[in-house]
C-alpha positions as a Python dict, from the first residue, in 0.01 Angstrom:
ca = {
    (1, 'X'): (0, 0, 0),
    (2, 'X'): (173, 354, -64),
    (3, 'X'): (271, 573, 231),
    (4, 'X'): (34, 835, 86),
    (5, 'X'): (-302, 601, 146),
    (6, 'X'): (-479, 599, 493),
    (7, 'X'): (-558, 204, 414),
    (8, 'X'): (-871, 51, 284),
    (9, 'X'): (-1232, 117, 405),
    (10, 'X'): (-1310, -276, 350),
    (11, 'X'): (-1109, -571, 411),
    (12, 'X'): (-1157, -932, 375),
    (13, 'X'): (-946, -1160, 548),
    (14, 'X'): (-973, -1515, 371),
    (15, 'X'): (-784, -1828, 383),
    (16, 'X'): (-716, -1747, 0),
    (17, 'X'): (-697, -1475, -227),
    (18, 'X'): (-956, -1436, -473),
    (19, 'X'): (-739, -1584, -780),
    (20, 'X'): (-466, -1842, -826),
    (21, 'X'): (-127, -1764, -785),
    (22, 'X'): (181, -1917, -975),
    (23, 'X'): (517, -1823, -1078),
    (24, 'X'): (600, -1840, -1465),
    (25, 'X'): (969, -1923, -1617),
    (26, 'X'): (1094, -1566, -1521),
    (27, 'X'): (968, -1574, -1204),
    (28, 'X'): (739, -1320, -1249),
    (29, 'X'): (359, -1404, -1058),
    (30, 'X'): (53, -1458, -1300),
    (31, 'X'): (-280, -1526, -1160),
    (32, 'X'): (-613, -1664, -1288),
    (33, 'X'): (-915, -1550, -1098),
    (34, 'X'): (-1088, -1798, -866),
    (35, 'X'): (-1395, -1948, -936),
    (36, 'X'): (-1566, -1940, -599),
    (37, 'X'): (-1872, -1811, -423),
    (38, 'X'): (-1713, -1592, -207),
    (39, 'X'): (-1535, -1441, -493),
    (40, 'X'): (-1872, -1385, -689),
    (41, 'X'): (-2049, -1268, -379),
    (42, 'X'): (-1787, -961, -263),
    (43, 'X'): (-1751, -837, -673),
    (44, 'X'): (-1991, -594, -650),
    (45, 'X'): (-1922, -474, -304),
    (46, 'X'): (-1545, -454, -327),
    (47, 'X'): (-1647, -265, -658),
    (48, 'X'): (-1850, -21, -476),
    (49, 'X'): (-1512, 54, -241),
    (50, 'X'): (-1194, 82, -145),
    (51, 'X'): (-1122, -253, -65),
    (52, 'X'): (-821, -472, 21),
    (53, 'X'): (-827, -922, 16),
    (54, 'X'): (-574, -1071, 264),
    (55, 'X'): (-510, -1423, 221),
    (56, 'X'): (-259, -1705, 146),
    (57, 'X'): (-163, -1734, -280),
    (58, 'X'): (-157, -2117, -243),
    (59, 'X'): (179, -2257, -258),
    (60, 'X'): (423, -2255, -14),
    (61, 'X'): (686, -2026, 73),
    (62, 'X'): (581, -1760, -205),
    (63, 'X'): (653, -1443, -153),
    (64, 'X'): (493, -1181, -342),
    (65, 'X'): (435, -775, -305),
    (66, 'X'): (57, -668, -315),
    (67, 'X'): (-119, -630, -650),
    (68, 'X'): (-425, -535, -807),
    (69, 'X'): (-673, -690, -952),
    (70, 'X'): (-1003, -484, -1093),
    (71, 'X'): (-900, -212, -841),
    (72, 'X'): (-890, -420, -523),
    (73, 'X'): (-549, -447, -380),
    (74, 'X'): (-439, -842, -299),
    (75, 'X'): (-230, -873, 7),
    (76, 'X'): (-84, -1217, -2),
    (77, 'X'): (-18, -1380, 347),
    (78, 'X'): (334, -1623, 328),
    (79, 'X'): (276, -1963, 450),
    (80, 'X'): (593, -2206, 445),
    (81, 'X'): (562, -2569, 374),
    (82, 'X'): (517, -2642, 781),
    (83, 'X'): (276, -2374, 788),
    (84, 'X'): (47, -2550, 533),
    (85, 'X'): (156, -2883, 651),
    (86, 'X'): (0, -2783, 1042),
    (87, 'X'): (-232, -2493, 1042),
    (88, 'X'): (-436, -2577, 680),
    (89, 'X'): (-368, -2975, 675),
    (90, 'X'): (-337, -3025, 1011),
    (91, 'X'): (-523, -2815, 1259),
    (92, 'X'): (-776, -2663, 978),
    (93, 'X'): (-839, -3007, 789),
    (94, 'X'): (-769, -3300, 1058),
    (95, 'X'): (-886, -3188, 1365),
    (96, 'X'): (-1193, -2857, 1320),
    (97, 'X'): (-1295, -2968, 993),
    (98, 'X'): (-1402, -3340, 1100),
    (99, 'X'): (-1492, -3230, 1476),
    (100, 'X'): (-1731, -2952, 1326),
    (101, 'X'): (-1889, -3214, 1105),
    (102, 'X'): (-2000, -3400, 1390),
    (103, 'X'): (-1686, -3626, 1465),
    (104, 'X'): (-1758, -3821, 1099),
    (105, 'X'): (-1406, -3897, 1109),
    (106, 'X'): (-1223, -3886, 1430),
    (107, 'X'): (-1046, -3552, 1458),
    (108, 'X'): (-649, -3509, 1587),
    (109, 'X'): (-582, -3299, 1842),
    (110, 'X'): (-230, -3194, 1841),
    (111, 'X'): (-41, -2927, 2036),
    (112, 'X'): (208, -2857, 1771),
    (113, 'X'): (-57, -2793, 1514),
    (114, 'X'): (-195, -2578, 1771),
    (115, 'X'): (79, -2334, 1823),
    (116, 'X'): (97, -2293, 1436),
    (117, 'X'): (-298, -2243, 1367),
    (118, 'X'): (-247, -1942, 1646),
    (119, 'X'): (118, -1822, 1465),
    (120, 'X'): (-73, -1817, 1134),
    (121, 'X'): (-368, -1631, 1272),
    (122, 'X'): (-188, -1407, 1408),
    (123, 'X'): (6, -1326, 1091),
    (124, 'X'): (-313, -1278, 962),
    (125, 'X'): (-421, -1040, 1209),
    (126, 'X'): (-149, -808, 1143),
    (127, 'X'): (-163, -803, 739),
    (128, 'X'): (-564, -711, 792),
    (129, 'X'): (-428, -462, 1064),
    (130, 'X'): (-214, -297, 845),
    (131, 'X'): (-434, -272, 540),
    (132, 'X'): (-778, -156, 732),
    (133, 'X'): (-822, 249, 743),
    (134, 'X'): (-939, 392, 1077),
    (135, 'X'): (-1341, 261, 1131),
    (136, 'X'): (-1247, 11, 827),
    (137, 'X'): (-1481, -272, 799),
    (138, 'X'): (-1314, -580, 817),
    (139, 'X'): (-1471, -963, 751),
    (140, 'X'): (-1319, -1230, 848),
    (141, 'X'): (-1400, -1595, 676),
    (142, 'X'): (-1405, -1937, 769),
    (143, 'X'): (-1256, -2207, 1041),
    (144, 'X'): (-922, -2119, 946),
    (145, 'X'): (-934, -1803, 1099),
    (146, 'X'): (-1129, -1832, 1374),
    (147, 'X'): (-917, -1676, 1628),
    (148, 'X'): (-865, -1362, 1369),
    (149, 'X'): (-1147, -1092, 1523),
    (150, 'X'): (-1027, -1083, 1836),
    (151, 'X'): (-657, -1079, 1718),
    (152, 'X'): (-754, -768, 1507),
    (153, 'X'): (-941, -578, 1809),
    (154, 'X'): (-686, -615, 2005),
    (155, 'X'): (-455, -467, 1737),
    (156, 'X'): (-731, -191, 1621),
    (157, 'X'): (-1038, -130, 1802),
    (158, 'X'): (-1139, 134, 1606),
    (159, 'X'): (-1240, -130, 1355),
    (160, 'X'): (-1600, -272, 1267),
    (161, 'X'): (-1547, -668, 1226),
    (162, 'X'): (-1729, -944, 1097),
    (163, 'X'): (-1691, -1280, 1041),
    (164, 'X'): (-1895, -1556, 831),
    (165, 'X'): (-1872, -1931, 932),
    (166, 'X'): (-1894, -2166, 597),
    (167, 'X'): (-1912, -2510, 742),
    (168, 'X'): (-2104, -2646, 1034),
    (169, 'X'): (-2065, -2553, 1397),
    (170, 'X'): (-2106, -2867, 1627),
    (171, 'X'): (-2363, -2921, 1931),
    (172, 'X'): (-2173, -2833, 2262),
    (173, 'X'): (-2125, -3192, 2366),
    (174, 'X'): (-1885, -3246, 2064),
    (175, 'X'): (-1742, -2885, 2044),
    (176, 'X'): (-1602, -2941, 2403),
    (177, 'X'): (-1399, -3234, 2278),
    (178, 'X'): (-1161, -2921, 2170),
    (179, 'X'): (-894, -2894, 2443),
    (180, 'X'): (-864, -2551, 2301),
    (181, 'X'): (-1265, -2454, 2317),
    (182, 'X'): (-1236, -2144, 2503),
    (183, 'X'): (-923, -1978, 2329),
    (184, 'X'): (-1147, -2064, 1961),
    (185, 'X'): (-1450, -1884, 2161),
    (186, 'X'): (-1261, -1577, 2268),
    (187, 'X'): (-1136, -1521, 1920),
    (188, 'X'): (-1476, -1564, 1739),
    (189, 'X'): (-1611, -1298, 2000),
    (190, 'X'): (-1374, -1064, 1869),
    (191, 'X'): (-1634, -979, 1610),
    (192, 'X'): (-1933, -758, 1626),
    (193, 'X'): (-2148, -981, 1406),
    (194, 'X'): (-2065, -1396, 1422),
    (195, 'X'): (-2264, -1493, 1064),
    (196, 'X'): (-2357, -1881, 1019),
    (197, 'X'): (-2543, -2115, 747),
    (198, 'X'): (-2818, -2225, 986),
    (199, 'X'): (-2992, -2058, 1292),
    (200, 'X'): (-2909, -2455, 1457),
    (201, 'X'): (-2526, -2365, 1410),
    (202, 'X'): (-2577, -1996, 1559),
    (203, 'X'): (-2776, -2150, 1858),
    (204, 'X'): (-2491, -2427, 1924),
    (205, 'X'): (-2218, -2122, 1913),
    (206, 'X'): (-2451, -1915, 2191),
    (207, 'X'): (-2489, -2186, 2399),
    (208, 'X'): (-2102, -2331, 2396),
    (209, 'X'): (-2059, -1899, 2519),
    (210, 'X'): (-2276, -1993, 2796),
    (211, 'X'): (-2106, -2293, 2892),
    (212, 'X'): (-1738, -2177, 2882),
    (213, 'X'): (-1721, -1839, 2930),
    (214, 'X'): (-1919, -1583, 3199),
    (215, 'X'): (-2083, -1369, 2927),
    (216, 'X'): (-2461, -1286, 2956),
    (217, 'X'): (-2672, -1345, 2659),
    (218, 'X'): (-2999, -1283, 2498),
    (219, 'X'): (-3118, -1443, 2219),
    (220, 'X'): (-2897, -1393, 1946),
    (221, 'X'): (-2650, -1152, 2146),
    (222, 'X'): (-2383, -1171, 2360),
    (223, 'X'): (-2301, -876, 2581),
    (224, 'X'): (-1934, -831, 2649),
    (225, 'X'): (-1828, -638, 2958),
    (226, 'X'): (-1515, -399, 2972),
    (227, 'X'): (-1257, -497, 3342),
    (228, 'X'): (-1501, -229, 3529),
    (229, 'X'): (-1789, -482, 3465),
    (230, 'X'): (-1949, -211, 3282),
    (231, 'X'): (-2077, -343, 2918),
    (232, 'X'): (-1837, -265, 2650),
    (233, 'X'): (-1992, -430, 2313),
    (234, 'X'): (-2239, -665, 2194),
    (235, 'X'): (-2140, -931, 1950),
    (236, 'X'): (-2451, -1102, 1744),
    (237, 'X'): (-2448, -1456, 1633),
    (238, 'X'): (-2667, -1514, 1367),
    (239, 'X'): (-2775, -1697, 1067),
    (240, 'X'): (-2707, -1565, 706),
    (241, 'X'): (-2739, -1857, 416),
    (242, 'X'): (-2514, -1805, 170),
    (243, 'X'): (-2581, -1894, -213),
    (244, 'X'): (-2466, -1862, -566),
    (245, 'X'): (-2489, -1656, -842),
    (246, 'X'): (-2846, -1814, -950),
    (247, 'X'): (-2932, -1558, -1220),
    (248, 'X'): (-2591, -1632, -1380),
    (249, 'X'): (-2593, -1994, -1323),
    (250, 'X'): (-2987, -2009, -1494),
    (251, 'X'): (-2863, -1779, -1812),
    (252, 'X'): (-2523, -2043, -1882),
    (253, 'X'): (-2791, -2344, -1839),
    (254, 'X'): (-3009, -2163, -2095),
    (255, 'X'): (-2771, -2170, -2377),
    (256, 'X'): (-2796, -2359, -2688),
    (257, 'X'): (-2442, -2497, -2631),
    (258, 'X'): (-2540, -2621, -2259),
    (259, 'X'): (-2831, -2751, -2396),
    (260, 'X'): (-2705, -2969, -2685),
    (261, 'X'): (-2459, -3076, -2446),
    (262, 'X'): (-2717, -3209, -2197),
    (263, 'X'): (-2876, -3437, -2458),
    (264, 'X'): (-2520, -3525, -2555),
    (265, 'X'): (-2418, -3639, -2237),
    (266, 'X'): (-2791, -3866, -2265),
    (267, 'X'): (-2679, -4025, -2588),
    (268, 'X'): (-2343, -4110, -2486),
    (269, 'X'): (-2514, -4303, -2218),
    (270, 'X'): (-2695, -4461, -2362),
    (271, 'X'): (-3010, -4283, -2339),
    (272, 'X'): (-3144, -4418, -2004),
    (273, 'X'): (-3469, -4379, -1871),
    (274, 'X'): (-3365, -4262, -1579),
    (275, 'X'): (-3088, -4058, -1498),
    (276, 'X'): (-2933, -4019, -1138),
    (277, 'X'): (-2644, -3770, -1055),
    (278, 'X'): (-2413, -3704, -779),
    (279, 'X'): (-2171, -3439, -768),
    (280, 'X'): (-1920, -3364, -475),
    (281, 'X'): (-1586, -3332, -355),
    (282, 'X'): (-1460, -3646, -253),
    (283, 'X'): (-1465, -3592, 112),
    (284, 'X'): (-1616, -3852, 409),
    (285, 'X'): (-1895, -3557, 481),
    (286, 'X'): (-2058, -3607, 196),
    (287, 'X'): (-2233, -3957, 185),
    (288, 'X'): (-2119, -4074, -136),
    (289, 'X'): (-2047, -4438, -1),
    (290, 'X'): (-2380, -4453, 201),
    (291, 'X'): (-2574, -4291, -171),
    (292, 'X'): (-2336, -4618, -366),
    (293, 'X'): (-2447, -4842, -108),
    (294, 'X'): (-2838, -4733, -167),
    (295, 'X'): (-2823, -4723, -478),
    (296, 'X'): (-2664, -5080, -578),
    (297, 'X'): (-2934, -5233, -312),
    (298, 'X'): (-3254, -5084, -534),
    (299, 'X'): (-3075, -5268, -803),
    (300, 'X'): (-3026, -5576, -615),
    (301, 'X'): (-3394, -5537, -487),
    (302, 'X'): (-3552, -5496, -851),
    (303, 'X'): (-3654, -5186, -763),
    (304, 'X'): (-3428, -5007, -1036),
    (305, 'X'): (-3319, -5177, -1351),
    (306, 'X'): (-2927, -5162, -1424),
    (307, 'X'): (-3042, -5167, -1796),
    (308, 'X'): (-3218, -4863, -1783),
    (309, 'X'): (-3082, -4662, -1502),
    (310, 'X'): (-2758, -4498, -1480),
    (311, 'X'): (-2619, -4308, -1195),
    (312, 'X'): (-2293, -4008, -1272),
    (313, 'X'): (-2123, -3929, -988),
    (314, 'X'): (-1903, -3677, -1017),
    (315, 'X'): (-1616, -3668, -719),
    (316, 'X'): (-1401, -3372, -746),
    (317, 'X'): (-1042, -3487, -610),
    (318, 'X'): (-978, -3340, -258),
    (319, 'X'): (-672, -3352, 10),
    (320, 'X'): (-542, -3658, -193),
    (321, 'X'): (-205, -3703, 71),
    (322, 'X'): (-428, -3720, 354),
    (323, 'X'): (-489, -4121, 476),
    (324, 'X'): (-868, -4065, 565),
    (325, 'X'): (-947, -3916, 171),
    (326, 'X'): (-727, -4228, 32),
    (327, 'X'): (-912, -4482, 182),
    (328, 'X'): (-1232, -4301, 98),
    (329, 'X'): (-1123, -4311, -262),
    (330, 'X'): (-1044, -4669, -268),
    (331, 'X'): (-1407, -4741, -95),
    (332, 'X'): (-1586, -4538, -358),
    (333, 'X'): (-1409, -4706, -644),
    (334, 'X'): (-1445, -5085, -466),
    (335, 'X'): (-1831, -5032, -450),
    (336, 'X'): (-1865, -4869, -814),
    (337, 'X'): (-1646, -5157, -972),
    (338, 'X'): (-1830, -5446, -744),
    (339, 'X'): (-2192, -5264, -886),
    (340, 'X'): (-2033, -5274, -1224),
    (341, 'X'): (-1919, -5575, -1208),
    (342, 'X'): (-2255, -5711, -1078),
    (343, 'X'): (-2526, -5509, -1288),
    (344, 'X'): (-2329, -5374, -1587),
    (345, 'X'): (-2313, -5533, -1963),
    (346, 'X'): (-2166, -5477, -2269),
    (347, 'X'): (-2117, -5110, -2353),
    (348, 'X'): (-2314, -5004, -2053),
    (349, 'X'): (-2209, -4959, -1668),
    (350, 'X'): (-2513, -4831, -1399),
    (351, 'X'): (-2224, -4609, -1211),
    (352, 'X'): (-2047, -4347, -1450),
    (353, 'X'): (-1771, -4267, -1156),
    (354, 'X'): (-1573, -3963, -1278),
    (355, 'X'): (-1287, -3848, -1017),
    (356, 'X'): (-1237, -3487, -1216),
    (357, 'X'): (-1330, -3180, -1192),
    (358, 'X'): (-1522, -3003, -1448),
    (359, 'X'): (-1558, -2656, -1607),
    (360, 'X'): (-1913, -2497, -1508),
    (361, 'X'): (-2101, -2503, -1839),
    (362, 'X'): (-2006, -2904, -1819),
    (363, 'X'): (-2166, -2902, -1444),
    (364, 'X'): (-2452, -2735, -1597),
    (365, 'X'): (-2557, -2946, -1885),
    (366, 'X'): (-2508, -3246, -1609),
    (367, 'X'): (-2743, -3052, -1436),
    (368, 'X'): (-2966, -3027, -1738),
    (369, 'X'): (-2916, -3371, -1817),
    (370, 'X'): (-3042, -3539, -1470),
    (371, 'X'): (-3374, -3645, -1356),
    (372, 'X'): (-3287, -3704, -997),
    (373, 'X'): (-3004, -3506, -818),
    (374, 'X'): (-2888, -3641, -543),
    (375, 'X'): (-2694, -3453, -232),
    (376, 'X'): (-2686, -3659, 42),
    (377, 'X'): (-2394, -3527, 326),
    (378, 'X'): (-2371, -3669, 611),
    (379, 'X'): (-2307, -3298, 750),
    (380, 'X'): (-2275, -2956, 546),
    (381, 'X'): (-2291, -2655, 630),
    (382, 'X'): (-2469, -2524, 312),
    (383, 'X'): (-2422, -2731, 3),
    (384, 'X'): (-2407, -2522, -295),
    (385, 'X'): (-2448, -2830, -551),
    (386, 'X'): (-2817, -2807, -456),
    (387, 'X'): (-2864, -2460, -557),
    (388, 'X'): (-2644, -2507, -865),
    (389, 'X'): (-2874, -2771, -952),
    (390, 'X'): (-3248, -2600, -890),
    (391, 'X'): (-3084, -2309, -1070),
    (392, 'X'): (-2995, -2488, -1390),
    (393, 'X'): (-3348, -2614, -1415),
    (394, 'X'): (-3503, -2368, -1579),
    (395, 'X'): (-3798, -2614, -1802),
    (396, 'X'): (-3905, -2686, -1420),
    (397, 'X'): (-3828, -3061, -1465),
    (398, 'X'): (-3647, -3306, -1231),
    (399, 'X'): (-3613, -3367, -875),
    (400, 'X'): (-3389, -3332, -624),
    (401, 'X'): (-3334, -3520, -269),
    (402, 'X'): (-3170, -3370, -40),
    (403, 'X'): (-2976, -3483, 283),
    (404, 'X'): (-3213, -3335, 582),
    (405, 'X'): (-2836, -3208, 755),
    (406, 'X'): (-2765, -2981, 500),
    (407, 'X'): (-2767, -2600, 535),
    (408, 'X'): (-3008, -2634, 220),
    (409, 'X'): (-3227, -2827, 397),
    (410, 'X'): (-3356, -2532, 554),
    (411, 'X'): (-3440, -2339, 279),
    (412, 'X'): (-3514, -2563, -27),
    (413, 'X'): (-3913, -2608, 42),
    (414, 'X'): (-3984, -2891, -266),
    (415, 'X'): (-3665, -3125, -212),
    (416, 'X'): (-3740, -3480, -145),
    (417, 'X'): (-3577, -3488, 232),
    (418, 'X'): (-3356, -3763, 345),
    (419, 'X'): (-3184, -3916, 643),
    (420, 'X'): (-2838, -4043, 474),
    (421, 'X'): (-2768, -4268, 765),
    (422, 'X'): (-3114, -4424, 690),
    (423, 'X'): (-2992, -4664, 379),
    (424, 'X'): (-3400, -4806, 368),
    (425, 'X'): (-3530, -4451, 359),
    (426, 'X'): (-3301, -4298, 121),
    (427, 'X'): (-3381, -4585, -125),
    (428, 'X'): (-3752, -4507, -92),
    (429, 'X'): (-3647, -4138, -117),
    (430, 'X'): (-3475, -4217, -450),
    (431, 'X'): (-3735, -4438, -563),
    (432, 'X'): (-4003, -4142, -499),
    (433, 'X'): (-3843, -3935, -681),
    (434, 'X'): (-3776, -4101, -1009),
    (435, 'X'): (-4117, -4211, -1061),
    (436, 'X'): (-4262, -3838, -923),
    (437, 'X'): (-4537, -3747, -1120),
    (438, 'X'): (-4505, -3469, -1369),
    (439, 'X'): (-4709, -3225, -1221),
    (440, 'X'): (-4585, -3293, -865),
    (441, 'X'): (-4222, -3229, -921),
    (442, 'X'): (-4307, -2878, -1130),
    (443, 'X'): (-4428, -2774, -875),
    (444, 'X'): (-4198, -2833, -651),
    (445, 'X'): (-3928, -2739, -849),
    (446, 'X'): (-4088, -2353, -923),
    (447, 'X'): (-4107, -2351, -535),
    (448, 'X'): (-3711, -2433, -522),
    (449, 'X'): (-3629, -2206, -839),
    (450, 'X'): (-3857, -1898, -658),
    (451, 'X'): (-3617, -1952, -323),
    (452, 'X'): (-3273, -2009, -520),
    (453, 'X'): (-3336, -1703, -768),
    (454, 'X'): (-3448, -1475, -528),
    (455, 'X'): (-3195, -1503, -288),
    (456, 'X'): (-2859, -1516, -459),
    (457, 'X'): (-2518, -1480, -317),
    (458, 'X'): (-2485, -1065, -384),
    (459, 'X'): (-2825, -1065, -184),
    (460, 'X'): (-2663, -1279, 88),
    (461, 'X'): (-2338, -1053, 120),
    (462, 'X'): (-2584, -715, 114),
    (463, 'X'): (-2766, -879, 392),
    (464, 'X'): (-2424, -980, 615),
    (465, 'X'): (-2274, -619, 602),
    (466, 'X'): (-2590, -427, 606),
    (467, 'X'): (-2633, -610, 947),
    (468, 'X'): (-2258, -536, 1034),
    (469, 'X'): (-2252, -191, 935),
    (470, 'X'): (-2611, -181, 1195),
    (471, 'X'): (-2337, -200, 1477),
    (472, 'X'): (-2219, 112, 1640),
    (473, 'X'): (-1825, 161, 1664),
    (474, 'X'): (-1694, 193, 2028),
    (475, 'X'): (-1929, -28, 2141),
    (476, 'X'): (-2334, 4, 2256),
    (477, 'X'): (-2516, 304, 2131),
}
């Protein structure tokens, strides 16, 4: 930033910048922007400002000046090889992110990882410090920077902070498995506004306050007191669902190209009657052995032919050099080849497993292409593949089950609701929804399209800081 500038009015603190960073044969940095929510969501408002992104460029040890892109100024945030080895991989990714998704996998609690997770932090803490212009906004995102806000008071409490939970947060009795609950607590309630998917997940946060610390609350808010005992702030934990960027998503799905490629993708196979389709990272929180499992039964039980049923699932590759997503990969691709094996014939298989990614307007004419979607997490805090999906489906057609412990869940009146741990019940969920009648699933499906394109993810970010900018600096008015 030049000595000249006061700092930015706005600053977002993420885990990552908003593009992709990499060094070319001259070592010079080129970037490609990001394709993310978050990214789509804060255009228009870091448009509207003078705004600053902190965050980490995504490979180790690389050390770049700040930049601009589309006149907001990237501050990258160095992270050596230990760094991302213990405070993403190890504290972020093996011990919060499985004991926020209720203890799917068993998390790791280790005091090394620890220290780093509060080193990083901290580094981040100063980088949004330095950037933020007196009374600056600042939001913080995401379990990887959960002790950030009160970091960044400490440094400037001048500032107005926010921060916005993505993934679950866990019922009390498995939060306080976390040797370091009350340290994670104090930094969260460095913020003025504590934003979450689900009013469940702001509830759990407001009652784990009550438990470990001495705060009063009410409701959604949490009174903090100054060393007088006199009240110095409230903080407000509340829920604020994020989404996509529907209109944009329906207008690529409405394209001859993504069109023609939908009945493409059909033909090629096979033309089934019906078509089943599962898309997620591959990651133990989303179901995608227990949706195999049901699946391959309904063919067993007659209840689906192999001949004329097919079911994509799409599983993005994710944290491949940690054990627990290896031996998730080698169980997905045991019970696809055993159901192929079993069910499949000559020039047609009932799984189409695909561990890729794919570019959007591919994900689209999927979309297009699918009678039943299926999202069936185990835990989630939103799960944007549902959204994606109702968005693409502009001719009103298909139907979409959804895992009852979803964020989405909550908002996505017309799904076909599902308990994934209930193998029986999702097969009669699936089963429901491939023979729905016509008229029953358009109408549910303009109830989901009237939900997904009215609340998109600009509407969700104008809804998060006009509540945050509702908050008086220097505490209580």
């Amino acid at each position: 930033m030049p000595s000249d500038v006061p700092g930015y009015d706005f600053v977002v603190v993420a885990n990552r910048l908003p593009v992709d960073v990499s060094l070319d044969e001259d070592g010079k940095p080129t970037w490609t922007r990001s394709p993310g929510g978050l990214v789509t969501a804060l255009a228009p408002v870091m448009a509207g400002t003078t705004g600053a992104w902190v965050g980490w460029g995504g490979a180790p040890d690389l050390e770049l000046d700040p930049f601009d892109v589309d006149g907001t100024e990237l501050i990258p945030v160095v992270l050596s090889e230990g760094d991302v080895e213990q405070f993403y991989e190890g504290f972020s990714n093996d011990t919060i992110w499985p004991l926020y998704h209720d203890v799917i996998a068993a998390p790791r609690f280790h005091r090394q990882w620890w220290d780093v997770y509060q080193r990083v932090n901290r580094r981040f803490a100063h980088a949004a410090a330095d950037q933020a212009a007196h009374g600056a906004t600042v939001w913080v995102h995401d379990y990887q920077l959960q002790l950030v806000p009160r970091m960044l008071r400490e440094l400037r409490p001048d500032l107005r902070i926010g921060y916005f939970h993505h993934i679950p947060f866990p019922a009390l009795e498995i939060f306080a498995q976390l040797p370091w609950r009350k340290q994670v607590v104090e930094g969260l309630l460095g913020a003025d506004l504590i934003g979450f998917q689900r009013g469940g997940d702001a509830a759990n946060f407001v009652r784990v306050v009550r438990r470990f610390t001495d705060l009063t609350t009410r409701g959604q808010v949490i009174t903090i007191d100054d060393q007088d005992g006199r009240v110095d702030r409230h903080v407000r934990a509340a829920a604020f669902p994020i989404s996509i960027d529907s209109h944009a998503f329906d207008d690529l799905a409405r394209t001859a190209d993504v069109r023609e490629r939908a009945l493409q993708i059909r033909r090629e196979l096979g033309d089934p009657e019906f078509l089943l389709l599962g898309v997620d990272r591959l990651d133990y929180t989303k179901g995608i052995r227990h949706r195999i499992k049901a699946y391959g039964e309904l063919l067993a039980d007659e209840r689906l032919s192999p001949q004329s049923t097919t079911l994509v699932q799409v599983a993005s590759p994710s944290r491949e050099n940690v054990g627990a997503y290896q031996q998730l990969r080698d169980d997905v691709e045991q019970l696809v080849g055993r159901i192929n094996g079993d069910y499949g014939q000559v020039g047609h298989a009932p799984v189409q497993y695909l561990h890729q990614s794919f570019p959007m307007e591919e994900m689209a004419a999927l979309y297009l292409a699918a009678d039943v979607m299926l999202v069936t997490a185990l835990r989630d805090g939103m799960n944007l593949v549902a959204k994606e999906y109702v968005a693409a489906r502009s001719d009103d057609r298909g139907a979409l089950v959804l895992s009852e412990f979803t964020g989405a869940a909550d908002e996505l009146n017309g799904a076909v609701l599902v308990n994934p741990h209930d193998i029986d019940g999702m097969k009669d969920a699936i089963t429901y929804a491939v023979h729905m009648d016509a008229r029953d699933s358009r109408k549910r499906m303009r109830s989901l399209r009237r939900r997904v394109l009215g609340h998109d993810v600009v509407a969700w970010s104008q809804e998060f800081l006009a509540a945050l900018n509702a908050v008086p600096i220097g505490g209580p008015s």
